[in-house]
N, C-alpha and C positions, 0 to 999 in steps of 0.2 A: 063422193065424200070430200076430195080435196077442194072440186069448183063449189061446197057451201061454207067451206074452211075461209076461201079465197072472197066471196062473198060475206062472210060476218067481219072481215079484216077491213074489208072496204066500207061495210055498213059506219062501222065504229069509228074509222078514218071522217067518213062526214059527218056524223056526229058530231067529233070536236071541236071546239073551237079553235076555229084560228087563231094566234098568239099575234100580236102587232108590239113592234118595236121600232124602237127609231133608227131607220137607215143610216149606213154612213152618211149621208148626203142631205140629211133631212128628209129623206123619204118613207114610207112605211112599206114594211118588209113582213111577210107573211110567215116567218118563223124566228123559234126560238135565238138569243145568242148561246151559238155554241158553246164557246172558251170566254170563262174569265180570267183576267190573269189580274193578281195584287202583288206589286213589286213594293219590298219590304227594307231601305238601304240606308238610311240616316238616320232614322229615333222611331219612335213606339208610334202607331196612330192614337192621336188623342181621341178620347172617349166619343164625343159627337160623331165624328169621323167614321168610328167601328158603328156606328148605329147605322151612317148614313151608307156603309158597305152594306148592312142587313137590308136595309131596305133595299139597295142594287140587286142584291140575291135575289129577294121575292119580288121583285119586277120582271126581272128578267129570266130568272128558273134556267140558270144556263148548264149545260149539261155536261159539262167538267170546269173544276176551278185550279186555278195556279198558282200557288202562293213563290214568287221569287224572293229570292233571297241574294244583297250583292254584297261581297267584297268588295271595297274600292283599294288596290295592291299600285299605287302611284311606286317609281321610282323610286329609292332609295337615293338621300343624299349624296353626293361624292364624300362629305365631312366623316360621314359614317364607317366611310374606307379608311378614311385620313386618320380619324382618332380611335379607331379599333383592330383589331386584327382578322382577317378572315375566318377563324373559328368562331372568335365574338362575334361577327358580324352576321352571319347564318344565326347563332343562337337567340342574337335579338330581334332577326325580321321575322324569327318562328313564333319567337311571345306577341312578337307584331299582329303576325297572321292570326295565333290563336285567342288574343284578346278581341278583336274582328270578329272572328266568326263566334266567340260566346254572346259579342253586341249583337250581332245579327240576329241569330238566335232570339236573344230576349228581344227585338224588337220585331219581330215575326209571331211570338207566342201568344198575343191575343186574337192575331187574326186567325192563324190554326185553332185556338179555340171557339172563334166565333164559326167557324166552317163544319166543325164538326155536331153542332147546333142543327146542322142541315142533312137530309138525306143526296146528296150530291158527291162522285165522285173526286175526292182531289189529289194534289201532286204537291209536291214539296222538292223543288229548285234550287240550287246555288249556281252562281255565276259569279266569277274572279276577273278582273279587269279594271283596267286603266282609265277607262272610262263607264262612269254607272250607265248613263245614258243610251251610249252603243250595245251595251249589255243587255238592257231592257229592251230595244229597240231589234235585237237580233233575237231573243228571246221570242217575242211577240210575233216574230215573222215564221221562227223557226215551229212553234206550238199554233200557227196559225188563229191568233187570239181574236175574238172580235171585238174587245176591251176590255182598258186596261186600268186602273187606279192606281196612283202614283201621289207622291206626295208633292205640294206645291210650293213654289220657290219660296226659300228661307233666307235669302240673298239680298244685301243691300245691293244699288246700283254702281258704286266703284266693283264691289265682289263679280256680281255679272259679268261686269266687259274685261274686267281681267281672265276669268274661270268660266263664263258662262253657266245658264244653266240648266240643269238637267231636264228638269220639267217643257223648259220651254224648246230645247234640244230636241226632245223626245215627240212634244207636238208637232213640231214643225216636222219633222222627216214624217211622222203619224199623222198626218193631215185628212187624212179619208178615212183614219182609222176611229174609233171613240176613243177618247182619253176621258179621262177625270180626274181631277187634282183634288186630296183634301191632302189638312193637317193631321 
């Protein structure tokens, strides 16, 4: 009974179709992408953008999604020291904090809505740091994603070489990995 079990498992296995997708490398890879991961950290995706994640979803049918979600918690001014007092100054980096995470939030809520559109497991992430970039990028390592959708630099060219940016931060260290930049 088991060896026609183990047999109709195998029947059915070739049966299906092979899934092709594009290798890290440009090469073609005979299975699905596992993880995807949508990091969610400066504004809303604009509309085209949520379409053009739908259509990522049903290209790829990946078999858990991740929606990140970043804080960006920069240092605190010295001025902030200088012209408040330490009780004030906890009270306002906490409205800090929490006006942060209600943006994030609202700029997270369409794509959780478009995800739940799908029969696909997902996950819902925060991540607090100094830098978005490192955040994403440890993220994607740590959930072992096999890409990622990120939003693309909003930075003029003096902004960049002061602040660098995120996007282009997060390819470069992700170079074998797939990225994708929209608006």
């Amino acid at each position: 009974m088991v060896m026609n079990d183990e047999r109709k498992e195998e029947e059915k296995e070739k049966e299906r179709p092979k899934k092709t997708v594009m290798k890290r490398k440009d090469e073609e890879r005979s299975e699905a992408v596992n993880t995807l991961m949508i990091a969610s950290y400066r504004e809303k995706y604009l509309e085209q953008s949520l379409d053009a994640i739908r259509q990522i979803i049903e290209q790829e049918e990946p078999e858990k999604i991740i929606v990140l979600k970043i804080i960006e918690e920069k240092a605190p001014s010295e001025l902030v020291e200088a012209n408040i007092g330490l009780e004030e100054k906890d009270d306002f980096l906490q409205s800090v904090r929490e006006k942060k995470r209600r943006e994030v939030d609202d700029y997270s809520e369409d794509i959780v809505d478009l995800i739940e559109e799908f029969n696909i497991p997902s996950e819902v992430h925060l991540r607090k740091g100094k830098d978005v970039a490192q955040e994403i990028i440890e993220e994607f390592k740590n959930m072992e994603a096999d890409h990622v959708i990120i939003h693309g630099p909003k930075k003029g060219a003096l902004e960049k070489v002061v602040e660098g940016s995120i996007s282009e931060n997060v390819k470069k260290i992700l170079d074998t990995k797939k990225v994708t930049l929209l608006d």
